[in-house]
N, CA, C, O and CB atoms as a CASP TS submission, in Angstrom:
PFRMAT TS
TARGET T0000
AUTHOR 0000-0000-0000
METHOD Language model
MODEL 1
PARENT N/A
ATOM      1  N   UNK     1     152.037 111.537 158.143  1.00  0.00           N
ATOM      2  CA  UNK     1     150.739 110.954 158.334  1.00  0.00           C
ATOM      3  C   UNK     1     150.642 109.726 157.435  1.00  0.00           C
ATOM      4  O   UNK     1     151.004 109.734 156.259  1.00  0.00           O
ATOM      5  CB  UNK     1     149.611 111.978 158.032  1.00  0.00           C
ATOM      6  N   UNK     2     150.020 108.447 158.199  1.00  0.00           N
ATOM      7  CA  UNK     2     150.181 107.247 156.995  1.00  0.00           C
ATOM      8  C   UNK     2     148.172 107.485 157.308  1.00  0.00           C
ATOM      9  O   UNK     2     147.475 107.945 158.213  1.00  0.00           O
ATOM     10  CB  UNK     2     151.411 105.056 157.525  1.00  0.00           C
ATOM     11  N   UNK     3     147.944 106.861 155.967  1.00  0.00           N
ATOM     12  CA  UNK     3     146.217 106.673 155.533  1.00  0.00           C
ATOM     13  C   UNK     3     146.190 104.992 154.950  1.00  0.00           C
ATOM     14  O   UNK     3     146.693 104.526 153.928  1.00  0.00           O
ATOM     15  CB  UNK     3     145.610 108.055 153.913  1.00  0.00           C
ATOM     16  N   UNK     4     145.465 104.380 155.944  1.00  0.00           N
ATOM     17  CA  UNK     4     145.614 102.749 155.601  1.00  0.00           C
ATOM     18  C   UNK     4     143.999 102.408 155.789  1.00  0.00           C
ATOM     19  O   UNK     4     143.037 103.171 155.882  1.00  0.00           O
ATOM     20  CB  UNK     4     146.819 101.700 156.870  1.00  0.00           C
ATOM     21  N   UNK     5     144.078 101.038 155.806  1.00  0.00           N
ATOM     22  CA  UNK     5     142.765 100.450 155.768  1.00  0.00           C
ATOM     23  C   UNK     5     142.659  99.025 156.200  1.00  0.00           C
ATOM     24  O   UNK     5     143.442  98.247 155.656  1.00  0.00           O
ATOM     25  CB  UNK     5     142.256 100.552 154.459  1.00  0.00           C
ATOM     26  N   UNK     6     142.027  98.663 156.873  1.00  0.00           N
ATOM     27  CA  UNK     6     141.808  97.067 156.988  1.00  0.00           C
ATOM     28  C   UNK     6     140.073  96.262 156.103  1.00  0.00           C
ATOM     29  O   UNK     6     139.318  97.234 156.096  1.00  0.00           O
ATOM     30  CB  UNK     6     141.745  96.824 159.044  1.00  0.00           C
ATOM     31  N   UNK     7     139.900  95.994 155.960  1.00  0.00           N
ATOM     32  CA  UNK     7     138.680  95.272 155.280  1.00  0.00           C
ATOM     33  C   UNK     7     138.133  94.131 156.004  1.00  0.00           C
ATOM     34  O   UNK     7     138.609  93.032 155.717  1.00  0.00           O
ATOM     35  CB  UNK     7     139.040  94.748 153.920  1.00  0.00           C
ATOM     36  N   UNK     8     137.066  94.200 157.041  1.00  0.00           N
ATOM     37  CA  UNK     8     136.459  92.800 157.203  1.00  0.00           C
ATOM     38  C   UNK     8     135.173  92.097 156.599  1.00  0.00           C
ATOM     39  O   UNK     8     134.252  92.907 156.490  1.00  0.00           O
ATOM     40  CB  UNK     8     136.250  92.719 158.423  1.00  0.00           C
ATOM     41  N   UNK     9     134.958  91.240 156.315  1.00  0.00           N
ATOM     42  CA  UNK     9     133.262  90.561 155.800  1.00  0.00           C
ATOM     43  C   UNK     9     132.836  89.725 156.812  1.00  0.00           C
ATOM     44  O   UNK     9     133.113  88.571 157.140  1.00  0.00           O
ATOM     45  CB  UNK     9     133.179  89.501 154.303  1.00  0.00           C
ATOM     46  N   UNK    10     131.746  90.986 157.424  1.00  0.00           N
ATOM     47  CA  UNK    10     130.971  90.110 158.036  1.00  0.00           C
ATOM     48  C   UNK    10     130.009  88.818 157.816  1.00  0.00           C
ATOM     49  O   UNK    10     129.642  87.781 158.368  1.00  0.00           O
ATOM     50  CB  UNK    10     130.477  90.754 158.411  1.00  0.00           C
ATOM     51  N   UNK    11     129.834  89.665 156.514  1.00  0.00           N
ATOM     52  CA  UNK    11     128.795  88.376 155.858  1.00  0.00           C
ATOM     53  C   UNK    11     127.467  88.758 156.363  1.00  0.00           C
ATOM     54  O   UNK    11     126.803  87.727 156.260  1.00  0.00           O
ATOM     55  CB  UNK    11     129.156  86.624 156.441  1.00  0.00           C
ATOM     56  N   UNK    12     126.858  89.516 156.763  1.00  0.00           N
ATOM     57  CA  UNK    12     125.667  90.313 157.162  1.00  0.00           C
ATOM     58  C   UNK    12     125.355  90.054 158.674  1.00  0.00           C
ATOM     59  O   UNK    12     124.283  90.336 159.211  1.00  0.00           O
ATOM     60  CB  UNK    12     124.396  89.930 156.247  1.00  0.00           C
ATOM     61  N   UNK    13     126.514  89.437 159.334  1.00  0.00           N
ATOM     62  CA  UNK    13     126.153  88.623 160.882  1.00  0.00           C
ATOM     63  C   UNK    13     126.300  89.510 161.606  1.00  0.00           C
ATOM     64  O   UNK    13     127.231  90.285 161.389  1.00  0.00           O
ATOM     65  CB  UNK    13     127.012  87.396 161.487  1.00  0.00           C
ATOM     66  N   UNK    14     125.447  89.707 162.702  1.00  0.00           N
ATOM     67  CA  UNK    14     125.454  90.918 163.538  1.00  0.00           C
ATOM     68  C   UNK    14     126.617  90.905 164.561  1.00  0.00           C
ATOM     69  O   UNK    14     127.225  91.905 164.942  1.00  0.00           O
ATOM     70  CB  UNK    14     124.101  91.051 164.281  1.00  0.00           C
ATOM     71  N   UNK    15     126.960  88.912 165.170  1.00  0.00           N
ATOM     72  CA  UNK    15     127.832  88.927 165.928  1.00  0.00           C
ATOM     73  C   UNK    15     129.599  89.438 165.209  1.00  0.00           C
ATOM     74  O   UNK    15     130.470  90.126 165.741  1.00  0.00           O
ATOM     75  CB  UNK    15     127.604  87.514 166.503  1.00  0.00           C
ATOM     76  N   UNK    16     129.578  88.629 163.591  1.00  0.00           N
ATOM     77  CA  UNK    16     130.640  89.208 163.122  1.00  0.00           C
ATOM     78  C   UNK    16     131.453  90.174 162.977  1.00  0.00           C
ATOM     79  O   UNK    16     132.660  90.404 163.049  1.00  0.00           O
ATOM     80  CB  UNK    16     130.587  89.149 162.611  1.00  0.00           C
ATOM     81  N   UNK    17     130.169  90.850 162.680  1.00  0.00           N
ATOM     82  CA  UNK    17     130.508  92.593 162.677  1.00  0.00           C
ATOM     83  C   UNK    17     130.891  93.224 163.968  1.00  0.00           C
ATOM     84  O   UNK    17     131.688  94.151 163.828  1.00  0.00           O
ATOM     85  CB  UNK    17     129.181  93.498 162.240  1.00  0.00           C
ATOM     86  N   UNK    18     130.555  92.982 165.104  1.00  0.00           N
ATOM     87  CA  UNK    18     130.851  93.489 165.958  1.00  0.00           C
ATOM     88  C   UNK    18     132.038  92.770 166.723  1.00  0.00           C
ATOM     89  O   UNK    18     132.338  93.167 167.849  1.00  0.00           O
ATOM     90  CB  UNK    18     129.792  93.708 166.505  1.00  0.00           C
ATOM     91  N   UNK    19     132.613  91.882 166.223  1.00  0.00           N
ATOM     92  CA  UNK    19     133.863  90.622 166.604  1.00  0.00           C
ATOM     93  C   UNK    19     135.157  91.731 165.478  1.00  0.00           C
ATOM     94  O   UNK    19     136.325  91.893 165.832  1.00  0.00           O
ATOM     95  CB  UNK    19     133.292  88.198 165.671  1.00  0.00           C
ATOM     96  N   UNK    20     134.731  92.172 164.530  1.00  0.00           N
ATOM     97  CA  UNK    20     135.297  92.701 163.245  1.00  0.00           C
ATOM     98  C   UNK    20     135.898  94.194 164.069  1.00  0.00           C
ATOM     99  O   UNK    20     136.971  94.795 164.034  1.00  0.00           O
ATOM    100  CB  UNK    20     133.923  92.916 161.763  1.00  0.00           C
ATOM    101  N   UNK    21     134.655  94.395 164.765  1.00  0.00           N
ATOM    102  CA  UNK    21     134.974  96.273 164.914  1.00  0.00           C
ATOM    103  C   UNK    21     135.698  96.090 166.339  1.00  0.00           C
ATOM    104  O   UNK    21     136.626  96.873 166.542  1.00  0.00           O
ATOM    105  CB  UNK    21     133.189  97.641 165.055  1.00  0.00           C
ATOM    106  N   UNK    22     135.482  95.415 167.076  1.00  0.00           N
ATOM    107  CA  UNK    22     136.532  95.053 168.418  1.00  0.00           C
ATOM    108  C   UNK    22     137.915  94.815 168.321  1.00  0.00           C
ATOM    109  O   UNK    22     138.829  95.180 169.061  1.00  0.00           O
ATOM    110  CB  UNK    22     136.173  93.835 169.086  1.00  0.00           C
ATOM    111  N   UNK    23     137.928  93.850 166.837  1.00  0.00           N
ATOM    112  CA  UNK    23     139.158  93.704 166.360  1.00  0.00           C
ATOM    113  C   UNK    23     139.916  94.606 165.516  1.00  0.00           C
ATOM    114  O   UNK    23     141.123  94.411 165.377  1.00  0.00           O
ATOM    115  CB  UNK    23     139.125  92.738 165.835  1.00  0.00           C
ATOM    116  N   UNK    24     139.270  95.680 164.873  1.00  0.00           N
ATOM    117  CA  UNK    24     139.918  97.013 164.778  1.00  0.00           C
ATOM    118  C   UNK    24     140.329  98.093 165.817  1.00  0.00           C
ATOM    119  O   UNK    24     141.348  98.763 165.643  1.00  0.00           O
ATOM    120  CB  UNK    24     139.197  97.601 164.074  1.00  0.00           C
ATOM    121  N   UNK    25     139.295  98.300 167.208  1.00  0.00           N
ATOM    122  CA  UNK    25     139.657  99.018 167.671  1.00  0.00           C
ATOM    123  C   UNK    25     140.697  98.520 168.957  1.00  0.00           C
ATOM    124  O   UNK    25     141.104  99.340 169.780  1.00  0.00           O
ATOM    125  CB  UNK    25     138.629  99.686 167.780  1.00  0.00           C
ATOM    126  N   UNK    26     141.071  97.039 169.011  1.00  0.00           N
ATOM    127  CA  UNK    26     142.446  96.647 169.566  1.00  0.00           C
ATOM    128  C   UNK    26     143.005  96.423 168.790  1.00  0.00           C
ATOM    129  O   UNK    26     143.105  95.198 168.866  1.00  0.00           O
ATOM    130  CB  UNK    26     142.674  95.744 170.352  1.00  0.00           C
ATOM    131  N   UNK    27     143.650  96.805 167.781  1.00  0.00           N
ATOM    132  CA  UNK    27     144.611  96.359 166.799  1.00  0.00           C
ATOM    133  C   UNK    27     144.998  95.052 166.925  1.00  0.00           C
ATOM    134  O   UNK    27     145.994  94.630 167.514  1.00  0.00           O
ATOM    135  CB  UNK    27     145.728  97.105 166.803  1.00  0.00           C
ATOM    136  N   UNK    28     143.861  94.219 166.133  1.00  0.00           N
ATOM    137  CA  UNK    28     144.419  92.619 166.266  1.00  0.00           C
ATOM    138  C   UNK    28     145.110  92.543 165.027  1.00  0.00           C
ATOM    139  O   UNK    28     144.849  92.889 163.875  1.00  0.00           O
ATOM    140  CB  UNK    28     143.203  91.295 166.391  1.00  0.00           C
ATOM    141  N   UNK    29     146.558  91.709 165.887  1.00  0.00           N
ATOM    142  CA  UNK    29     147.124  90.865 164.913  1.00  0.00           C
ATOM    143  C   UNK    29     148.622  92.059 164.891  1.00  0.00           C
ATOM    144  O   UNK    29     149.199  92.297 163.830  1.00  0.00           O
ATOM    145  CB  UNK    29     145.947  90.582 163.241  1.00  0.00           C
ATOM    146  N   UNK    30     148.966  92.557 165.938  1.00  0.00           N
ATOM    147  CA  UNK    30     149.695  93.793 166.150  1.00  0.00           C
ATOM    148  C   UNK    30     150.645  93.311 167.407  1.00  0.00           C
ATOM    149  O   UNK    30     150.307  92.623 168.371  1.00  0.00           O
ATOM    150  CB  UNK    30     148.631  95.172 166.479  1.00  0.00           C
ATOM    151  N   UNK    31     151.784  93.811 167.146  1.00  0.00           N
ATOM    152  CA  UNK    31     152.647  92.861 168.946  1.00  0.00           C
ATOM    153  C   UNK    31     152.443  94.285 169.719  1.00  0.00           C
ATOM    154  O   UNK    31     152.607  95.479 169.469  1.00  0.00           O
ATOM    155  CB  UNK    31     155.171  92.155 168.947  1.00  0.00           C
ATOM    156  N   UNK    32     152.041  93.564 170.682  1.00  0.00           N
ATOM    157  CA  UNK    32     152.001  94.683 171.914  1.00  0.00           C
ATOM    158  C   UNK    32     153.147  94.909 172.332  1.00  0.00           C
ATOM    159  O   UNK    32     154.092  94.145 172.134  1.00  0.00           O
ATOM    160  CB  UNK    32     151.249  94.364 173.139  1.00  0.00           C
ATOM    161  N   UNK    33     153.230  96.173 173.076  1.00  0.00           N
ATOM    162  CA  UNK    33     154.499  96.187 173.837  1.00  0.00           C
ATOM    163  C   UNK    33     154.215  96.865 174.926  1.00  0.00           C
ATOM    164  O   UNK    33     153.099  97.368 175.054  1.00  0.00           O
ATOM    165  CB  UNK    33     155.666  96.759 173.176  1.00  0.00           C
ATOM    166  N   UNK    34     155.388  97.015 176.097  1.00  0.00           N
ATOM    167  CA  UNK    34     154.918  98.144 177.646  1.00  0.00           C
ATOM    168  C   UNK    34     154.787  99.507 176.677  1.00  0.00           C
ATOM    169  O   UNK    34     154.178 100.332 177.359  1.00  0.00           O
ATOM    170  CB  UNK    34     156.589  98.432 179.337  1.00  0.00           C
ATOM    171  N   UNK    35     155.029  99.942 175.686  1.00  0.00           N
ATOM    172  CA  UNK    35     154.483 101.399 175.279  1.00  0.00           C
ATOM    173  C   UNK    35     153.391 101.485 174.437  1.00  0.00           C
ATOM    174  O   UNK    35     153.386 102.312 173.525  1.00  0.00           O
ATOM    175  CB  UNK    35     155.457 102.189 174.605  1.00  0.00           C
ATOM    176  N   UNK    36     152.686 100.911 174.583  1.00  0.00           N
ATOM    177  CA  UNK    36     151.583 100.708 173.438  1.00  0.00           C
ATOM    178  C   UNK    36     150.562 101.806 173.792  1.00  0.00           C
ATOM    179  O   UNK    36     150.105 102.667 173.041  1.00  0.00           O
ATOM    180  CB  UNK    36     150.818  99.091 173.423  1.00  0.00           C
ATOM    181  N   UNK    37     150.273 101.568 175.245  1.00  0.00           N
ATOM    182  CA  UNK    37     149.454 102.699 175.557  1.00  0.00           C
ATOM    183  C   UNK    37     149.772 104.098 175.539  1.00  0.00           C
ATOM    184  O   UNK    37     149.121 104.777 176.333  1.00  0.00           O
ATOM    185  CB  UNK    37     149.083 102.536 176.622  1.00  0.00           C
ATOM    186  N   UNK    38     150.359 104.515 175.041  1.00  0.00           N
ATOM    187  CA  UNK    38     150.949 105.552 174.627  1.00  0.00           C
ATOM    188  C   UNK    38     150.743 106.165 173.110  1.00  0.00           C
ATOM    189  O   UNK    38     150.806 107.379 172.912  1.00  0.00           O
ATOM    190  CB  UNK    38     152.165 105.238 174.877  1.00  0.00           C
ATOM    191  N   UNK    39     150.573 105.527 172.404  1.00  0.00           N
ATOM    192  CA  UNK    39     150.064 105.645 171.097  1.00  0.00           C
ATOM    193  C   UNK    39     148.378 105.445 170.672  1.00  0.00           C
ATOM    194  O   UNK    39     147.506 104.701 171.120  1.00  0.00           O
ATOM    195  CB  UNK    39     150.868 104.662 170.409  1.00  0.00           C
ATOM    196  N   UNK    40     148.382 106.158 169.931  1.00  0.00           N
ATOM    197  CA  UNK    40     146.966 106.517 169.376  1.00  0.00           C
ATOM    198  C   UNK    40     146.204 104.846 168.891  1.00  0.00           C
ATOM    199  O   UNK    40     146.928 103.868 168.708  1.00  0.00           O
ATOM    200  CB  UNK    40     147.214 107.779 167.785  1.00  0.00           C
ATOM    201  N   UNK    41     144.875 104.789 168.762  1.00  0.00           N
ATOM    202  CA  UNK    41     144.254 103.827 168.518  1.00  0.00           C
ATOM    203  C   UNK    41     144.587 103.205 167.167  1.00  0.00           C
ATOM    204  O   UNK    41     144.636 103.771 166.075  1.00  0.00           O
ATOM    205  CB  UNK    41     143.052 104.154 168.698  1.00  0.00           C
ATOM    206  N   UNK    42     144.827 101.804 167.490  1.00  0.00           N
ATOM    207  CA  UNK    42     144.631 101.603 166.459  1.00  0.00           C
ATOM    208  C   UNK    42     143.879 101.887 164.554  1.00  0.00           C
ATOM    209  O   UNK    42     144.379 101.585 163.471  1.00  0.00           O
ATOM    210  CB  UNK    42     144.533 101.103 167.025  1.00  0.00           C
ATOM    211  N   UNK    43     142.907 102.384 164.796  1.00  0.00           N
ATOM    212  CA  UNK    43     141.643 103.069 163.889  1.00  0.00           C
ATOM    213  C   UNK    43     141.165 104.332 164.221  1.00  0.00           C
ATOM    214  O   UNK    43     140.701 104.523 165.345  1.00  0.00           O
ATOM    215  CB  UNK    43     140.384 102.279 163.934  1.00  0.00           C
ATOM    216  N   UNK    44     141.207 105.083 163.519  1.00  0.00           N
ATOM    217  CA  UNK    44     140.218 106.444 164.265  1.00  0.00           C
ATOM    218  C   UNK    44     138.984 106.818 163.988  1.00  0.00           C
ATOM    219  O   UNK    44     138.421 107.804 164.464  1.00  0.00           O
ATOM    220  CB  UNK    44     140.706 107.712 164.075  1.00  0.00           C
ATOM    221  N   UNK    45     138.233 105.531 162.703  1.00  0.00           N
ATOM    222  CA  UNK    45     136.769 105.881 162.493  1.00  0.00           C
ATOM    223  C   UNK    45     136.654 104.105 162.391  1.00  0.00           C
ATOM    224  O   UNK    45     137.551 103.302 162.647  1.00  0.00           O
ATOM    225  CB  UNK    45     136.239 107.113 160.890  1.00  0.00           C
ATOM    226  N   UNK    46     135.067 103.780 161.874  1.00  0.00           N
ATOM    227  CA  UNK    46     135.050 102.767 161.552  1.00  0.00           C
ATOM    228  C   UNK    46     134.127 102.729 160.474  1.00  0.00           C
ATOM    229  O   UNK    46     133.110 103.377 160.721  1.00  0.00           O
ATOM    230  CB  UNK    46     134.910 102.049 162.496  1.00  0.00           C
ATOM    231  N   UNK    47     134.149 102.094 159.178  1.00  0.00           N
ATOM    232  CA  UNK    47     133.274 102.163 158.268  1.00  0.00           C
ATOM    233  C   UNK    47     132.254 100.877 158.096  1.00  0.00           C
ATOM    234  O   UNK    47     132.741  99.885 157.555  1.00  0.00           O
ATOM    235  CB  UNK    47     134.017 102.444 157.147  1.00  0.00           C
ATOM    236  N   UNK    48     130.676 100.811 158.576  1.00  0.00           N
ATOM    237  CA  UNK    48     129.668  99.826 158.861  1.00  0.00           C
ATOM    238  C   UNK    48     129.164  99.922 158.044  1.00  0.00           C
ATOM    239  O   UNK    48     129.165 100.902 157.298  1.00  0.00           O
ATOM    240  CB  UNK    48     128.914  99.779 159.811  1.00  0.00           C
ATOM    241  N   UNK    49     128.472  98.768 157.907  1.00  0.00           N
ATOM    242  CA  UNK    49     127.643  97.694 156.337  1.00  0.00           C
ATOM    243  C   UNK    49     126.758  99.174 156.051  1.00  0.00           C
ATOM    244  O   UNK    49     126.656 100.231 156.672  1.00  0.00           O
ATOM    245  CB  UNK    49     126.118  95.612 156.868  1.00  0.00           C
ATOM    246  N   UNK    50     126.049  98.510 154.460  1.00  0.00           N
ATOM    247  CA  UNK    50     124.988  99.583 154.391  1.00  0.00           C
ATOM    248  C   UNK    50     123.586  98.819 154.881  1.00  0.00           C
ATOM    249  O   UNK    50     122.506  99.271 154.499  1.00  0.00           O
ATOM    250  CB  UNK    50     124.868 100.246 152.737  1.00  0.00           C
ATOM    251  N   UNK    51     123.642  97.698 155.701  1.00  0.00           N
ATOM    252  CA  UNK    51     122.643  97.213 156.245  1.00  0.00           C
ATOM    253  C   UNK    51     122.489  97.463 157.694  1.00  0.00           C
ATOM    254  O   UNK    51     123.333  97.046 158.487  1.00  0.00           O
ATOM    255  CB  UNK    51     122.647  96.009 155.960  1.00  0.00           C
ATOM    256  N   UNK    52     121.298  98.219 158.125  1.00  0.00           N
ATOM    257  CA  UNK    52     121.424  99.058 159.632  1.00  0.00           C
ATOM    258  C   UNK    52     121.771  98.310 160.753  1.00  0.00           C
ATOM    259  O   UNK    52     122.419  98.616 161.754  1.00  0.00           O
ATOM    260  CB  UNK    52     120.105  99.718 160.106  1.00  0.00           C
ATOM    261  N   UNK    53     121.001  96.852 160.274  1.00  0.00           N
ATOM    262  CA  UNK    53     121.349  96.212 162.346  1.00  0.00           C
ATOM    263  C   UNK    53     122.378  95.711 162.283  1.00  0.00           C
ATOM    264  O   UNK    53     122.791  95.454 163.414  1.00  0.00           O
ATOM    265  CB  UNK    53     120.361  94.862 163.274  1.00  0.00           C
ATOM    266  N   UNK    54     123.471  95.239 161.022  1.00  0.00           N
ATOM    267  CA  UNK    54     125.132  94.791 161.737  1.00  0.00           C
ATOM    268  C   UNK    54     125.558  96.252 162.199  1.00  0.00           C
ATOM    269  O   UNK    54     126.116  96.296 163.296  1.00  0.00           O
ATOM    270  CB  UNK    54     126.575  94.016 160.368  1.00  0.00           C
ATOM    271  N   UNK    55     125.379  97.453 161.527  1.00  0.00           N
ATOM    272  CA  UNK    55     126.295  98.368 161.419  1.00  0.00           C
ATOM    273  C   UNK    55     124.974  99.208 163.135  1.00  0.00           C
ATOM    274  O   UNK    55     125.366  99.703 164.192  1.00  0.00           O
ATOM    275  CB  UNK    55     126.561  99.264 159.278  1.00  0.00           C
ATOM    276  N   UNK    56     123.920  99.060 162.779  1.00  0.00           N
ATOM    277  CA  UNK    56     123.619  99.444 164.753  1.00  0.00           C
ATOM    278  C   UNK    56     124.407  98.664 165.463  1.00  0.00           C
ATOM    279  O   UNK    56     125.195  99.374 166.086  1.00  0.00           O
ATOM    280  CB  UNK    56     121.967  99.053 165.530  1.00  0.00           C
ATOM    281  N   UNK    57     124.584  97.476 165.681  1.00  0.00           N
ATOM    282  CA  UNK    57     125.289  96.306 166.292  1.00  0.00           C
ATOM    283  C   UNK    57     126.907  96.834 166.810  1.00  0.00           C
ATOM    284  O   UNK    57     127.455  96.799 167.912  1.00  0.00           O
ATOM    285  CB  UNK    57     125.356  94.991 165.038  1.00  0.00           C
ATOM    286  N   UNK    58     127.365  97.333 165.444  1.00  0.00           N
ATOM    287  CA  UNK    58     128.591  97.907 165.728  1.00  0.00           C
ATOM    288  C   UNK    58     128.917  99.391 166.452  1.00  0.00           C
ATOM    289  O   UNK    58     130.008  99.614 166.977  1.00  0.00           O
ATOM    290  CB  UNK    58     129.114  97.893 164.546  1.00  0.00           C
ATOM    291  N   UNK    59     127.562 100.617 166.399  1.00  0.00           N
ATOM    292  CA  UNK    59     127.684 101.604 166.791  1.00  0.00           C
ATOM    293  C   UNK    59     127.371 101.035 168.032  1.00  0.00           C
ATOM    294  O   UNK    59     128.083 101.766 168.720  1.00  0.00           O
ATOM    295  CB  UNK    59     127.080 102.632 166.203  1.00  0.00           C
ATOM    296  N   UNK    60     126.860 100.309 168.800  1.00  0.00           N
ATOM    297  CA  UNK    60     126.507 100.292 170.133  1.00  0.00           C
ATOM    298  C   UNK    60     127.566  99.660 170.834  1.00  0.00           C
ATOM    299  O   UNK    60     128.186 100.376 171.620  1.00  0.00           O
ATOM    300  CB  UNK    60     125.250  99.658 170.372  1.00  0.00           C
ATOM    301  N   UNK    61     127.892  98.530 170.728  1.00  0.00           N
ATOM    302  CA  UNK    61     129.242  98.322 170.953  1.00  0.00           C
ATOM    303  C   UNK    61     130.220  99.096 171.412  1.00  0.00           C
ATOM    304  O   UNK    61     130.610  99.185 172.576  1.00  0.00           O
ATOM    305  CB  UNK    61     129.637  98.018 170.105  1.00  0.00           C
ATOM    306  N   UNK    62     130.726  99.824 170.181  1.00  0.00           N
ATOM    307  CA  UNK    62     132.101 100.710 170.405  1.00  0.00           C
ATOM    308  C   UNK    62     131.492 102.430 170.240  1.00  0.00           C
ATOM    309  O   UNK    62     132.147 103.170 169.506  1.00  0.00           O
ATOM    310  CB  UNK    62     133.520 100.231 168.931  1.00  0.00           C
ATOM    311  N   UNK    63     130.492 102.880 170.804  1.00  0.00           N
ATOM    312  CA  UNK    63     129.889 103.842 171.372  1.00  0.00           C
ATOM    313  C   UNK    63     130.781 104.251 172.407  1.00  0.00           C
ATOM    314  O   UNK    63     131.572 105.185 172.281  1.00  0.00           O
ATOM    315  CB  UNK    63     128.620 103.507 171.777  1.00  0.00           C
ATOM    316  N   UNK    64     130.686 103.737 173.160  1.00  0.00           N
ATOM    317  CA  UNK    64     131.341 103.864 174.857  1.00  0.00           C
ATOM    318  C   UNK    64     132.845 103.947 174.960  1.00  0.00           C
ATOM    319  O   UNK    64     133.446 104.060 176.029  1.00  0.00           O
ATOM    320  CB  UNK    64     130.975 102.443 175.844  1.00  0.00           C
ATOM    321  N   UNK    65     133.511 103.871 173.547  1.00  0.00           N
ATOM    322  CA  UNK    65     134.675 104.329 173.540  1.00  0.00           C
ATOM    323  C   UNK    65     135.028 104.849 172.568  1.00  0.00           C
ATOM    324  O   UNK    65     135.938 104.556 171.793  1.00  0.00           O
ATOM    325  CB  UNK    65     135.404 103.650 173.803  1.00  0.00           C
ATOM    326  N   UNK    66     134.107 105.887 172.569  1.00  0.00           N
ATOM    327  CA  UNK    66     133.679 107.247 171.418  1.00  0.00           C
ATOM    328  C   UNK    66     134.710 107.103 169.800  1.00  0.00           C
ATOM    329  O   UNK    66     135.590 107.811 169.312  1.00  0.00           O
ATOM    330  CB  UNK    66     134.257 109.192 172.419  1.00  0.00           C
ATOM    331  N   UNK    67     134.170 106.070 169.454  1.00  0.00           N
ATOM    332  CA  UNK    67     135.192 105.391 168.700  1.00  0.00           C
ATOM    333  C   UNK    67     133.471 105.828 167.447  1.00  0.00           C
ATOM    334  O   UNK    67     132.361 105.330 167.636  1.00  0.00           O
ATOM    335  CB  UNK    67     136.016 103.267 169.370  1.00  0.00           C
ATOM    336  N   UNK    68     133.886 107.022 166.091  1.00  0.00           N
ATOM    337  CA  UNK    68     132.999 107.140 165.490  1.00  0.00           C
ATOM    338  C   UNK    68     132.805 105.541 164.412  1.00  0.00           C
ATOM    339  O   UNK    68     133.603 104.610 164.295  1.00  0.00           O
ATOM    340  CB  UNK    68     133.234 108.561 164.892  1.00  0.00           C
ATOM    341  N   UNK    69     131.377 105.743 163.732  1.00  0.00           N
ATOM    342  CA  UNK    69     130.792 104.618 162.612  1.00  0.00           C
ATOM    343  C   UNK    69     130.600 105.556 161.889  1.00  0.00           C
ATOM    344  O   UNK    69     130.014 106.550 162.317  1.00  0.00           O
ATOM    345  CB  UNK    69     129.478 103.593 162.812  1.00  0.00           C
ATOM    346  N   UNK    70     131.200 105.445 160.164  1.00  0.00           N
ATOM    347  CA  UNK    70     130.319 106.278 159.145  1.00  0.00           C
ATOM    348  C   UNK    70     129.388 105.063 158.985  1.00  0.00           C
ATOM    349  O   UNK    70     129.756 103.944 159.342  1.00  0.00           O
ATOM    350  CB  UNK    70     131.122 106.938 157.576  1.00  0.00           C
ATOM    351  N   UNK    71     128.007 105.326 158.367  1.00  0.00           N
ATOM    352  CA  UNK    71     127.261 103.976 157.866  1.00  0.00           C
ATOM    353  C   UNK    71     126.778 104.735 156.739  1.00  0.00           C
ATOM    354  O   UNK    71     126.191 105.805 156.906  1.00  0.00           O
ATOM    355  CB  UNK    71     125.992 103.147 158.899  1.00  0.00           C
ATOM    356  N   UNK    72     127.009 104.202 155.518  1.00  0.00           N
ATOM    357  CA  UNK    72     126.840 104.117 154.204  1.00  0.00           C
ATOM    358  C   UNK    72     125.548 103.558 154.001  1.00  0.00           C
ATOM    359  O   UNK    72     125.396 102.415 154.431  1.00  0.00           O
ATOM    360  CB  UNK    72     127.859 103.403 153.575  1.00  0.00           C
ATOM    361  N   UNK    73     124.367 104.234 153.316  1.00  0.00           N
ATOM    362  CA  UNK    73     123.521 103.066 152.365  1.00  0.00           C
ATOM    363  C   UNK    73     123.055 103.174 151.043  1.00  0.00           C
ATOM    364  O   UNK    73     123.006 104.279 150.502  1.00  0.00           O
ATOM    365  CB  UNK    73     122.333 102.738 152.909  1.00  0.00           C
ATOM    366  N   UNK    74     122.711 102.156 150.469  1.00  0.00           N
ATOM    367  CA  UNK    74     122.948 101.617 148.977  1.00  0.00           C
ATOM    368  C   UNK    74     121.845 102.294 148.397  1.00  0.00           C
ATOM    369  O   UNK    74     121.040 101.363 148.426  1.00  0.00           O
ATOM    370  CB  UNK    74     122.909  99.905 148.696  1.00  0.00           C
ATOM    371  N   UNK    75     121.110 103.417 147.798  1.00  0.00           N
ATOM    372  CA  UNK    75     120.198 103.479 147.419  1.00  0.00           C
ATOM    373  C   UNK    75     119.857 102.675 146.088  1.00  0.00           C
ATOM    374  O   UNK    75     120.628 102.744 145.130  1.00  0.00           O
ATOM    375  CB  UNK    75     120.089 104.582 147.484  1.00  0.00           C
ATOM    376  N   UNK    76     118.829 101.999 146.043  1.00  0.00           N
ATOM    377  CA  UNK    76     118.595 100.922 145.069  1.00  0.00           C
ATOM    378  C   UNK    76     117.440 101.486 144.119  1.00  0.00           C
ATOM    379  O   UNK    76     117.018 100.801 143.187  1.00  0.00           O
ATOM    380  CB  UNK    76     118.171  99.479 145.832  1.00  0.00           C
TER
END
């Protein structure tokens, strides 16, 4: 089992974040090949801002390909 991580900054942008989580759940920046579909997703969770509408932004999105969001928030 490998345990990795990617890191994006949205910068609090709603479109970012959801450009960020598309690009985790196709493994950008990865060479495709004819067996790709064969292997597991790129990501198997996704971790969203502790600010609700990028990280709603991102659960709605990648909802529909039951792809989970933990969302974290900051108690201040």
């Amino acid at each position: 089992m490998t345990l990795g991580y990617k890191i994006y900054d949205s910068c609090g942008s709603i479109s970012l974040a959801i450009r960020s989580a598309m690009a985790l759940m196709n493994g950008y920046g990865e060479t495709l090949s004819d067996t790709s579909c064969q292997r597991p997703p790129a990501v198997q969770a996704i971790v969203g801002e502790s600010g609700s509408t990028p990280s709603i932004g991102i659960s709605s999105a990648v909802g529909p390909f039951s792809m989970p969001v933990v969302i974290h928030y900051k108690y201040v």
